[in-house]
Backbone as a ProteinNet text record, in pm:
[ID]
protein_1_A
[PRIMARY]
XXXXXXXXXXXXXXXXXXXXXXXXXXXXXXXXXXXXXXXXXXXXXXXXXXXXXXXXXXXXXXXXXXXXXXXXXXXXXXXXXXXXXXXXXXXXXXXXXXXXXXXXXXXXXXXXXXXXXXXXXXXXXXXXXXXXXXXXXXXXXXXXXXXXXXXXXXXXXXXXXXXXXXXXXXXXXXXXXXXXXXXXXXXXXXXXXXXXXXXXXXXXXXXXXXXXXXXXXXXXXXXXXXXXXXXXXXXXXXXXXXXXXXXXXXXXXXXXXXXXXXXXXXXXXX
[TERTIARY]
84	0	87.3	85.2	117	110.7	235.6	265.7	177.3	102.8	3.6	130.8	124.3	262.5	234	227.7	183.3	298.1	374.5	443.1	426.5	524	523.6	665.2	597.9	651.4	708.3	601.1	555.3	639	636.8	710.6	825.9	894.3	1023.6	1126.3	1289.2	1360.9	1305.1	1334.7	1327.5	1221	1085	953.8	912.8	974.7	950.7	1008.6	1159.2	1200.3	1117.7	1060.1	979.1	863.2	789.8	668.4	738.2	838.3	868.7	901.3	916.5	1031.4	896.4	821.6	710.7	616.1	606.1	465.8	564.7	666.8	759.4	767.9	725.6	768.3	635.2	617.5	503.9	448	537.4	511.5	491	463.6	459.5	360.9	230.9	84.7	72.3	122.5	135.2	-42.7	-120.2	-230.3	-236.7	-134.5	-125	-42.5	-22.2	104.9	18.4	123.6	127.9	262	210.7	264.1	236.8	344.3	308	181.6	136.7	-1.5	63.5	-39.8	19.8	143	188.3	279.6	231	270.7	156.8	176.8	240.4	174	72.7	-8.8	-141.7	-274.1	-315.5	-425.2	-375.4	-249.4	-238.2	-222.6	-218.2	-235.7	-75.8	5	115.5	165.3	52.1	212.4	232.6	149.3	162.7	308.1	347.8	406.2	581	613.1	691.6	656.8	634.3	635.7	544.1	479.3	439	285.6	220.8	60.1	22.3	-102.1	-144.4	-152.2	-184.4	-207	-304.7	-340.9	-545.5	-533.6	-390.6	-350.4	-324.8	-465.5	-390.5	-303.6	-251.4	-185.2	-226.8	-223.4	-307.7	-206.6	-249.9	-177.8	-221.9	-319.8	-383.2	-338.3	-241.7	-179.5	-275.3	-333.9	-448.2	-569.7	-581.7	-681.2	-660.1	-514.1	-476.5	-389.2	-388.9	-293.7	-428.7	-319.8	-468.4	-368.7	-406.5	-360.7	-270	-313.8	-271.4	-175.2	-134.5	-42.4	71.6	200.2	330.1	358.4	384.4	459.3	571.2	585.4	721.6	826.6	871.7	900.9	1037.7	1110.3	1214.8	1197.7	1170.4	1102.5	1245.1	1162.9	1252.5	1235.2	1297.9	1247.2	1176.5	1113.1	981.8	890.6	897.7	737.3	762.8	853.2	849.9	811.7	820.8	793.6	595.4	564	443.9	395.4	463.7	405.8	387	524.4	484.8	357.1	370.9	247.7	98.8	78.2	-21.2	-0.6	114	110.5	81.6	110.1	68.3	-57.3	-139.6	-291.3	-348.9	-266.1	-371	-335.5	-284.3	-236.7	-171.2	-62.3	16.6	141.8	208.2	354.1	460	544.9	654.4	818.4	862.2	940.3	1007.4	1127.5	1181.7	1296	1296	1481.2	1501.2	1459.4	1509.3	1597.4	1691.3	1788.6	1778.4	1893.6	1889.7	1796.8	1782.4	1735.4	1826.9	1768.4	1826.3	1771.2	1912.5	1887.7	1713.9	1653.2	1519.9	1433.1	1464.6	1353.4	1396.2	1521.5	1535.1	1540.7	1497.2	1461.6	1310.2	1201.9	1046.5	1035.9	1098.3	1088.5	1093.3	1217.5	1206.4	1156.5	1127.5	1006.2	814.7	816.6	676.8	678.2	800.3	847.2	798.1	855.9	829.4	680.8	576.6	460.4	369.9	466.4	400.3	537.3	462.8	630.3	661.7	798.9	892.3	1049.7	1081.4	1218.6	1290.4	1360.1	1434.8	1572.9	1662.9	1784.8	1858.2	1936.2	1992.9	2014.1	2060.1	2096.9	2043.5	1937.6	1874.8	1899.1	2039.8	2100.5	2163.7	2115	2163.8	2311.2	2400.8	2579.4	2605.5	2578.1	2575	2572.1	2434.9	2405.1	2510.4	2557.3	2684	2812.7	2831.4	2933.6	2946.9	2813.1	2803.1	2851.3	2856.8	2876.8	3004.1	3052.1	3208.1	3297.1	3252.9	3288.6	3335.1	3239.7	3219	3347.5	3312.9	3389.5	3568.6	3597.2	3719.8	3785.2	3710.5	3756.2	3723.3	3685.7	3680.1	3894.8	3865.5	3958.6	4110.5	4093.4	4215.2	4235.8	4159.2	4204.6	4208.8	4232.7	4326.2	4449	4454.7	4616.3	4565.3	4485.2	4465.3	4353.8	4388.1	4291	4199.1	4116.1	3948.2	3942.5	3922.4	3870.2	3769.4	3634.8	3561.8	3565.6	3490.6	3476	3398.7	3267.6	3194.2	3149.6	3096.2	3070.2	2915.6	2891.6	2756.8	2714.1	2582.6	2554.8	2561	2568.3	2574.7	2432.5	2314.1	2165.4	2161.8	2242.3	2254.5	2227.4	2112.6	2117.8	2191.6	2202.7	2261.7	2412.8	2477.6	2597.4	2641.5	2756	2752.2	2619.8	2638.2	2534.2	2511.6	2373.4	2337.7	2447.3	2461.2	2515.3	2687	2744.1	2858.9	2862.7	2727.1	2728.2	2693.3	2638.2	2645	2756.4	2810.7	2967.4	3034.8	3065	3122.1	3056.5	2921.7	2875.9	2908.6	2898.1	2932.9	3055.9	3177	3281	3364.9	3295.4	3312.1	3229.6	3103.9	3054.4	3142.2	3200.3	3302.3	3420	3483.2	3626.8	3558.3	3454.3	3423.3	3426.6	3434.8	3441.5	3286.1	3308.8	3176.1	3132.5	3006.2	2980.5	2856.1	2839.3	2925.4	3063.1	3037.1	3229.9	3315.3	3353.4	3498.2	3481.6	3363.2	3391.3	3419.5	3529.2	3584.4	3492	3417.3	3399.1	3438.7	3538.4	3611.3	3737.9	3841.1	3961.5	4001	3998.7	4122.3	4167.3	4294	4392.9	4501.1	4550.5	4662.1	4573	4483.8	4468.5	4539.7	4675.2	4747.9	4737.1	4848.5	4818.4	4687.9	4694.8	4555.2	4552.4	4388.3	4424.5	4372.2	4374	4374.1	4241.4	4200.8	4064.6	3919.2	4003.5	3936.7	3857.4	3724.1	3693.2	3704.5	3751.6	3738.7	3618	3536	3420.7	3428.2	3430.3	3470.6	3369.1	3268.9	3191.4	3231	3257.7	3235.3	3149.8	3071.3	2976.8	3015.7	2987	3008.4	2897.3	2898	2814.9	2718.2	2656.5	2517.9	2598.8	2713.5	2712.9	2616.2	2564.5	2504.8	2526.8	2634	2655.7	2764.6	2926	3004.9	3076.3	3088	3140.5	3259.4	3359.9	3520.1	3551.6	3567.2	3601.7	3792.7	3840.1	4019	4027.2	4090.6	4176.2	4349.2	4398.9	4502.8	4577.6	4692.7	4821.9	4954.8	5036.1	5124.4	5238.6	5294.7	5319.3	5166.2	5080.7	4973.4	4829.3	4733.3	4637.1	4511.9	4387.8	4275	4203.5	4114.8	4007.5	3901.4	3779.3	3666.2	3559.3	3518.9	3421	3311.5	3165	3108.4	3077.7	3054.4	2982.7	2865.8	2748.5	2595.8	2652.1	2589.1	2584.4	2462.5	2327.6	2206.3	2111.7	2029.3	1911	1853.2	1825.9	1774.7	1821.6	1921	1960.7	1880.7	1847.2	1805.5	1696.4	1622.8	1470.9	1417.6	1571.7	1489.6	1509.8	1623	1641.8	1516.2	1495.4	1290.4	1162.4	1178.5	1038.7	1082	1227.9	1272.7	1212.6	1243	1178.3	1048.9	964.7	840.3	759.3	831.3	778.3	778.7	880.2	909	918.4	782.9	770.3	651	520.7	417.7	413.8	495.6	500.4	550.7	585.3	657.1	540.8	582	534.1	550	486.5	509.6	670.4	712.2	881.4	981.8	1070.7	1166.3	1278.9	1266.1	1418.3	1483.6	1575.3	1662.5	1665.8	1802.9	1809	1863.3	1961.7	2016.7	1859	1831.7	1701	1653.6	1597.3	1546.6	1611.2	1797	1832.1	1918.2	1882.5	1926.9	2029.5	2112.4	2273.7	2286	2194.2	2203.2	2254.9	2312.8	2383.2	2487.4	2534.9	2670.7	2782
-120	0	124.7	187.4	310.7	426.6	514.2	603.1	757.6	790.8	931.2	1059.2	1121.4	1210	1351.5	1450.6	1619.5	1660	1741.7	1818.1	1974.6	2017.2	2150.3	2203.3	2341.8	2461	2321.4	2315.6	2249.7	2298.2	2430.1	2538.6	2574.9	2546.9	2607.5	2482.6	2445	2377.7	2231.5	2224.4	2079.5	1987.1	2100.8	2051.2	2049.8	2067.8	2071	1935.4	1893.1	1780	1640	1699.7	1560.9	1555.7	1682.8	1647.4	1549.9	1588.4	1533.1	1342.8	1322.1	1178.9	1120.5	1198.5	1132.2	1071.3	1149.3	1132.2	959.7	941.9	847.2	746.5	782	632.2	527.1	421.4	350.5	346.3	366.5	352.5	480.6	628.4	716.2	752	814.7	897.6	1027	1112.6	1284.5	1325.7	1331.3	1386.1	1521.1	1571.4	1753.7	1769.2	1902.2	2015.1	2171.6	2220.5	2328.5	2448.7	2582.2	2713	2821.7	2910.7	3035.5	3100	3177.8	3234.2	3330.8	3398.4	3447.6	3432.2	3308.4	3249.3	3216.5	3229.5	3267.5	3136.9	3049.6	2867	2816.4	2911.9	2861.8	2875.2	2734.9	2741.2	2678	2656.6	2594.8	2446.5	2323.2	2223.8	2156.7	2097.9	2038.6	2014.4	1906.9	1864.2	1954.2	2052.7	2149.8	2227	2239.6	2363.7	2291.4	2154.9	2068.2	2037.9	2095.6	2053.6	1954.9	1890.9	1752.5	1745.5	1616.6	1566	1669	1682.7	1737.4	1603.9	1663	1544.5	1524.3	1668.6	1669	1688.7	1772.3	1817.8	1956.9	2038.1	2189.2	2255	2312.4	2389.4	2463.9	2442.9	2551.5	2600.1	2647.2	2734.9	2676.3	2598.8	2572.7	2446.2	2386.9	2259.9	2217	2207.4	2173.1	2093.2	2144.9	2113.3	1974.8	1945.4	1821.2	1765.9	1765.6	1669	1577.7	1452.6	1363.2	1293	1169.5	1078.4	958.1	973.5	848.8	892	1010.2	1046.5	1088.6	1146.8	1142.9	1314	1401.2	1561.3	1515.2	1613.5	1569.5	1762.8	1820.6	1951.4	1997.1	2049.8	2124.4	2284.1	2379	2487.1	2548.4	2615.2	2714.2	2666.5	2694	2640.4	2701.8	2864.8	2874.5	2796.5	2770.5	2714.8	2563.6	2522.6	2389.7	2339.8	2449.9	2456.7	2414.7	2531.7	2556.5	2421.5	2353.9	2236.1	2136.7	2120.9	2025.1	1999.1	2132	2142.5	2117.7	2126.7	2106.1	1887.2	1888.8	1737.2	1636.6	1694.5	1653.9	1648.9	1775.6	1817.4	1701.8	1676.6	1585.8	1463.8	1433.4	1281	1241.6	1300.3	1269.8	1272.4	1204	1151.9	1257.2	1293.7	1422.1	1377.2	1412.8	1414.5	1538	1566.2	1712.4	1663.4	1788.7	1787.7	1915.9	1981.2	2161.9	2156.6	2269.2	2318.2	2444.7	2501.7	2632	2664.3	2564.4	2541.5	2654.1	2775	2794.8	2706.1	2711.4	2613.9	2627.9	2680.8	2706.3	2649.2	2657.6	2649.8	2442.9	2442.1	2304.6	2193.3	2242.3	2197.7	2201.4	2290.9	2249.3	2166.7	2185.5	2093.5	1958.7	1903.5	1786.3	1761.9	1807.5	1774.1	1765.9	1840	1787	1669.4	1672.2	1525.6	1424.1	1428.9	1268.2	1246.4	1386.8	1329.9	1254.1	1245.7	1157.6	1108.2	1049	976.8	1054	1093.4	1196.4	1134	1206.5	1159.3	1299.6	1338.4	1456.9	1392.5	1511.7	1475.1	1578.5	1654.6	1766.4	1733.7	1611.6	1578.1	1413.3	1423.2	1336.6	1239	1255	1177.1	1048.7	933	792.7	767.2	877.6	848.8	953.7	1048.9	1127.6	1072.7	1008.9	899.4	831.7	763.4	678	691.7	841	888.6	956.9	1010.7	979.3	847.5	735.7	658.1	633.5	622.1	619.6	737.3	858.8	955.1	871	832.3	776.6	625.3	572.9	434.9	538.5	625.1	627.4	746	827.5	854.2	739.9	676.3	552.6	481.9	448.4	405	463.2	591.6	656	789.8	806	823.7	983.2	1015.1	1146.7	1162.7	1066.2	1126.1	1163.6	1222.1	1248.6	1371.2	1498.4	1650.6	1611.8	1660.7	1697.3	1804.4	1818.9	1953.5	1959.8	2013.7	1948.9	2053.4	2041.1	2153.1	2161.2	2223.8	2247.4	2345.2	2311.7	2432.2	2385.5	2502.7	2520.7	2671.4	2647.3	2744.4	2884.5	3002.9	3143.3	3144.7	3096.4	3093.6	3106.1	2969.5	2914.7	3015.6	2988	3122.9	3046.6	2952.6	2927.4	2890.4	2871.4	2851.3	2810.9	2707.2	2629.4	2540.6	2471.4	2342.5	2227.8	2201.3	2158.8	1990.4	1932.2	1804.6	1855.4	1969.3	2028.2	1966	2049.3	2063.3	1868.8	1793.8	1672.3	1608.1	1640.1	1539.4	1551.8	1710	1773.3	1689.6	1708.4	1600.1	1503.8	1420	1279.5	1240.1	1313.1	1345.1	1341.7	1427.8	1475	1362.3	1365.6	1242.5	1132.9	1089.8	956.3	942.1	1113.7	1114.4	1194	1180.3	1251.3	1410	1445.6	1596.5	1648.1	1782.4	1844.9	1957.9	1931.1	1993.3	2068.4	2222.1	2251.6	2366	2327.3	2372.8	2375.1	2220.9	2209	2252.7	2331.8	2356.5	2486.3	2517.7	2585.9	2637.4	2753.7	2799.5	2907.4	2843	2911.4	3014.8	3065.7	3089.3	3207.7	3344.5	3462	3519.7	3581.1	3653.7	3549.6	3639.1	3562.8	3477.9	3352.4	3310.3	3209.6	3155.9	3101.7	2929.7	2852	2751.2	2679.7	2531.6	2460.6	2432.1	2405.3	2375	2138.2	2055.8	1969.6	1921.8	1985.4	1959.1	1952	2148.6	2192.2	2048.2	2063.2	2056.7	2160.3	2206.8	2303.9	2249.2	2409	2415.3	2538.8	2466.4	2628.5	2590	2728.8	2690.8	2800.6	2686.1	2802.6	2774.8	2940.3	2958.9	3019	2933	2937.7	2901.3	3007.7	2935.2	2847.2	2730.9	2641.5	2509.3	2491.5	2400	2375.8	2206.8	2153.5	2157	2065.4	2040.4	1908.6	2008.6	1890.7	1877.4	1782.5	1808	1693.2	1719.5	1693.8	1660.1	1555	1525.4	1487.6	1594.7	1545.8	1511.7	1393.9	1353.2	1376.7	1457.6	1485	1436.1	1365.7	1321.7	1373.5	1278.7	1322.5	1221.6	1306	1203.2	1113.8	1217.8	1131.1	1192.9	1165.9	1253.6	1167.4	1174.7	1074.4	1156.1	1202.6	1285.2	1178.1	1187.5	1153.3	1242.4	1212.1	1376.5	1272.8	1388	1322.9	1436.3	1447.3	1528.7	1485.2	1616.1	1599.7	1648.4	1566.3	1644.6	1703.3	1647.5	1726	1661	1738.4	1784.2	1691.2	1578.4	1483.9	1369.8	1368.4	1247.9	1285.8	1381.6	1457.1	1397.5	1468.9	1377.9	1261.6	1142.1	1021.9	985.6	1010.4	998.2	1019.9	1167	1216.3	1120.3	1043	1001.1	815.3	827.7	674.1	693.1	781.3	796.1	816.2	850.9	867	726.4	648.5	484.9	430.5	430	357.7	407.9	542.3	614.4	556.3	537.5	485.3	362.1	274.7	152.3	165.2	266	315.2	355.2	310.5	370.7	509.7	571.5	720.6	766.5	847.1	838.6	953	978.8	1072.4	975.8	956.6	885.7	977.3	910	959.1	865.6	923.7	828	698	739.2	596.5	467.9	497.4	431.6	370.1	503.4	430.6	356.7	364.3	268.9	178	100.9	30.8	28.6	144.6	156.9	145.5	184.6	65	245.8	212	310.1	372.1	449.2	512.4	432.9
0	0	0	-76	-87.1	51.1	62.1	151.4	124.6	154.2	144.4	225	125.7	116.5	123.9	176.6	206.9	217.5	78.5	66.1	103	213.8	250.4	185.7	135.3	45.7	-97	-118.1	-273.6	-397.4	-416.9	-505.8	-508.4	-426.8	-361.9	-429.7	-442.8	-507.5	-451.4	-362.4	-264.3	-283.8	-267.3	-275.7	-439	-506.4	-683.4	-687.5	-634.2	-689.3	-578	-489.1	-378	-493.4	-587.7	-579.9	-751.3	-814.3	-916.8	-927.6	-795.9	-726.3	-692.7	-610.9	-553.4	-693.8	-763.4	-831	-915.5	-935.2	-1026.3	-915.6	-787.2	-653.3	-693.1	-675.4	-673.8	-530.4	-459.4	-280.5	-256.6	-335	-268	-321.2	-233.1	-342.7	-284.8	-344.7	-295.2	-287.2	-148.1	-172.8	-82.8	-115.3	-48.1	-87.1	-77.3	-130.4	-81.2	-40.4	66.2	33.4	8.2	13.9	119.3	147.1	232.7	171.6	226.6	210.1	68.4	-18	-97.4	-218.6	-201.7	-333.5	-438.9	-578.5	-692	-751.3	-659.6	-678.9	-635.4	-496	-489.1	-611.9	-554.3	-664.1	-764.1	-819.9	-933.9	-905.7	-1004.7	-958.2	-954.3	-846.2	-834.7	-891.3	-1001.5	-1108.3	-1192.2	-1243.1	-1351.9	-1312.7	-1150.5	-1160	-1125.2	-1183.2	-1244.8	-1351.1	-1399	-1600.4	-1624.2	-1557.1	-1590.7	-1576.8	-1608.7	-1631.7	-1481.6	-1493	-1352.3	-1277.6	-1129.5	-1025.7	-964.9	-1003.9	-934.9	-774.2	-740.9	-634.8	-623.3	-554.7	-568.9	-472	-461	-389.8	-321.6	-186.7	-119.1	-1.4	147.8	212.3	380.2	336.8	473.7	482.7	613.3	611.1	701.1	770.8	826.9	798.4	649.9	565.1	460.2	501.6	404.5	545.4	625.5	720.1	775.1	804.5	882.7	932.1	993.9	1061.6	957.4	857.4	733.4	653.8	693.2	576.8	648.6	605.1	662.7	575.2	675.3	612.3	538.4	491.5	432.3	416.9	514.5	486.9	479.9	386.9	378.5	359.7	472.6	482.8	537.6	634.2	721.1	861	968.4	1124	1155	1111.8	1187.5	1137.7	1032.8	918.5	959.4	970.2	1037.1	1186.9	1243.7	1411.4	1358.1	1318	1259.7	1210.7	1077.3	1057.2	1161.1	1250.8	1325.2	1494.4	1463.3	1576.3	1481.7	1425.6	1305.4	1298	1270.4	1256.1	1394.1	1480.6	1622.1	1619.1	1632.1	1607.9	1552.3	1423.5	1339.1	1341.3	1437.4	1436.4	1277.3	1197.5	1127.3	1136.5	1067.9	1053	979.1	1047.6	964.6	984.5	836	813.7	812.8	881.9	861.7	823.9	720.8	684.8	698.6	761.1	728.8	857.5	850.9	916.8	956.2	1018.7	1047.1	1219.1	1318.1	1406.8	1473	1541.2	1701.1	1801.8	1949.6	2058	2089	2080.2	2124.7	2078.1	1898.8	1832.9	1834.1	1845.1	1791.7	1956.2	2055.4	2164.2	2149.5	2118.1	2095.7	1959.4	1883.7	1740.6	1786.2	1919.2	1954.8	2028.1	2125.9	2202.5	2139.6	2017.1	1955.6	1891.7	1823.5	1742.4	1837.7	1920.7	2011.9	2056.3	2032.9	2057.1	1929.1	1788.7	1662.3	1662.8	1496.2	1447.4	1334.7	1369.5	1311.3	1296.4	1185.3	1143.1	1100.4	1206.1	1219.9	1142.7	1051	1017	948.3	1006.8	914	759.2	731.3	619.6	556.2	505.9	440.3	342.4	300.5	193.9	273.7	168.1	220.5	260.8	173.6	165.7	292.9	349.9	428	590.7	579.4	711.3	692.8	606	597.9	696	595	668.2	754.1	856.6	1012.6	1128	1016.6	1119.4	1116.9	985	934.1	1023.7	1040.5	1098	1289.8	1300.4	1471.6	1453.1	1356.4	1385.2	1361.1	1252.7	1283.6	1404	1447.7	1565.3	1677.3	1695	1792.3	1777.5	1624.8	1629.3	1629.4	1592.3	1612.5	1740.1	1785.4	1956.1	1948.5	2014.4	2083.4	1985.9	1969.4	1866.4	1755.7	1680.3	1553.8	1594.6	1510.9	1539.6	1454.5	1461.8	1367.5	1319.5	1191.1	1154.4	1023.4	1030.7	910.1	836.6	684.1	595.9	525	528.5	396.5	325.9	204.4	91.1	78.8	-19.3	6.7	-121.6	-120.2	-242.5	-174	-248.3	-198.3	-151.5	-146.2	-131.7	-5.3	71.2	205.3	311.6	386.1	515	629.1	624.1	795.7	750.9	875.5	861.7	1007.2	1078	912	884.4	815.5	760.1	873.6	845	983.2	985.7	857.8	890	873.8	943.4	980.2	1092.8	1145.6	1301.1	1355.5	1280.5	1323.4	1295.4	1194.3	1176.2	1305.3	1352.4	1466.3	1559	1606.7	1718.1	1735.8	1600.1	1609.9	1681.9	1611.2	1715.9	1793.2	1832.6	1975.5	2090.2	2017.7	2131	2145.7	2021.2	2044.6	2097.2	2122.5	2179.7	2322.6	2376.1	2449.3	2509.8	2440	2413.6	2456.3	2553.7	2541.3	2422.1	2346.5	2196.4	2224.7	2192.9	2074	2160.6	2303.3	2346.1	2307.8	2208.1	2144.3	2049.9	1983.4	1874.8	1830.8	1735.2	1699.3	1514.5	1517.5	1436.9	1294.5	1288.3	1183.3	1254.2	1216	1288.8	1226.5	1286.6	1222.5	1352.7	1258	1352.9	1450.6	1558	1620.2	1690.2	1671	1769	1860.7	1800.6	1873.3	1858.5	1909.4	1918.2	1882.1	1793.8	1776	1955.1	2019.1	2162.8	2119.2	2210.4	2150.7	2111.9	2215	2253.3	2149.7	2026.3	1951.3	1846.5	1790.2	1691.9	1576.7	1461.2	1386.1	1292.1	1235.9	1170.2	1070.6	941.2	888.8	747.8	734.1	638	525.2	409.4	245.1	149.3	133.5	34.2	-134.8	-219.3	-332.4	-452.2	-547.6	-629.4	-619.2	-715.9	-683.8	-623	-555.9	-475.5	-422.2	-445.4	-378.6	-259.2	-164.6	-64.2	-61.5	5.1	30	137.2	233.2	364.8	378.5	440.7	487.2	579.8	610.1	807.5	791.9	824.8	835.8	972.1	969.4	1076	1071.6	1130.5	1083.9	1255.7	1182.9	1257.1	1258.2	1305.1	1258.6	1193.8	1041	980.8	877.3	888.6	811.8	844.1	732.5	705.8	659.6	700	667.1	663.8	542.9	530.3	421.4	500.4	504.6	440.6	266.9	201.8	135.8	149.2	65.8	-17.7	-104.7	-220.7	-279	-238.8	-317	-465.1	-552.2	-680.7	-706.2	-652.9	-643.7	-583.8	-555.5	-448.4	-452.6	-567	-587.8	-441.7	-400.6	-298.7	-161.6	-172	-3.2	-78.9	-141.8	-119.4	-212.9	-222.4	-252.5	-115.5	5.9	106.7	219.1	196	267.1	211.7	89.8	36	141.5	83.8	172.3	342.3	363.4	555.4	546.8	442.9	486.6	405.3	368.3	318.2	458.9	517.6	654	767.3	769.8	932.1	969.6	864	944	1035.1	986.6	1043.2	1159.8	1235.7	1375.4	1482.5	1589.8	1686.3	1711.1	1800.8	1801.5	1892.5	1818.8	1833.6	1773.9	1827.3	1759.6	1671.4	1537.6	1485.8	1457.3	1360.7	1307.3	1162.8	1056.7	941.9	910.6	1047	1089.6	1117.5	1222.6	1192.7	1103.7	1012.8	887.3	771.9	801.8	717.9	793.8	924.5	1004.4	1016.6	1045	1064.9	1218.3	1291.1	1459.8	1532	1665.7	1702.4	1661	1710.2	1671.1	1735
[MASK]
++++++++++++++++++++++++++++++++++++++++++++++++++++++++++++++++++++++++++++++++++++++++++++++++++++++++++++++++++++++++++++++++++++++++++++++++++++++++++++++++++++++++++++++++++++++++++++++++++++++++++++++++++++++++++++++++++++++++++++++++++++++++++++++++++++++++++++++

């Protein structure tokens, strides 16, 4: 049986290529799609505003009016509009998927605490090779200790409002949780002037914006006498949401819960 799918900000890059992926999934049936009030995609019908057959899905503004209990959000917004969706998905006894970023401590402490009252699959970074190399990240600081510094790196399109990138800030977690480090303390956000000595402790975090970079992130382990850097590179937007349509095939079947992507692709703990 097919996954009932409510795309929020429908119009926007993310939600053009979910509603494009979705309508091509056999496991996925898009019956919503959702814009800010006033975007001159309401009213028109979904698939039209991807090039393609209509879907007999209009676009509207009221998420309320298409959330229910049977279907799963699916949003790459902003964190207020996502705060917003997910109190709406609670309300209606439905299932959400977030991939948006750009959380302050505030907003991304009530985001998780509503999460855990449905089933939700929170993840800065939605791509299958990404989760990967979260865990890859954890197994080789496990294995190489204190003797080897951290320092990550990513790029990113000039578009980008936050900084750095939220699966920066999780590579960094990952970490640090494994060499025991307190985060985001050790972390070091980008470096000018005399600041002196690396200290050992530091994580470094240094984000660059360029052009339509997708998204590529760098985990160096640097020694001495020797160098292990760990990158993945998005080539496009497409991996984040075959990654979002993959979590929202396999959220209903969950009890009510906060995951993650590990989760949904049984990579176990860290």
């Amino acid at each position: 049986m097919a996954t009932n799918v409510v795309i929020c900000g429908a119009a926007g890059r993310m939600g053009q290529m979910l509603l494009r992926l979705g309508r091509a999934d056999q496991e996925i049936t898009v019956v919503g799609a959702t814009e800010v009030p006033d975007h001159p995609a309401i009213g028109r019908d979904a698939g039209e505003i991807v090039g393609g057959d209509p879907l007999g899905i209009t676009i509207g503004n009221d998420l309320t009016a298409v959330a229910r209990p049977d279907c799963v959000l699916i949003d790459f917004t902003t964190a207020s509009a996502a705060l917003v969706h997910l109190r709406i998905a609670v309300a209606a006894g439905a299932a959400a998927v977030i991939g948006t970023t750009g959380f302050s401590p505030r907003e991304e402490a009530e985001a998780r605490e509503l999460a855990q009252l449905t089933r939700t699959v929170m993840a800065p970074n939605m791509s299958v090779g990404v989760n990967v190399l979260l865990g890859a990240v954890r197994q080789v600081a496990r294995a190489l200790g204190e003797a080897f510094d951290v320092e990550i790196v990513e790029l990113h399109h000039h578009h980008k409002k936050d900084a750095p990138s939220g699966t920066a800030l999780a590579l960094a977690s990952a970490a640090a949780e494994t060499l025991d480090r307190p985060f985001p303390e050790s972390a070091v956000f980008g470096r000018h002037g005399h600041v002196g000595e690396r200290r050992h402790q530091e994580i470094g975090v240094l984000a660059l914006r360029a052009g339509d970079a997708t998204g590529d992130h760098t985990v160096v382990f640097g020694g001495i006498g020797e160098r292990l850097e760990l990158t993945h590179r998005s080539q496009s937007r497409e991996c984040f949401a075959l990654g979002a349509l993959r979590a929202a095939v396999w959220l209903p079947r969950q009890p009510r819960g906060l995951y993650s992507m590990a989760d949904v692709l049984g990579l176990g703990p860290g």
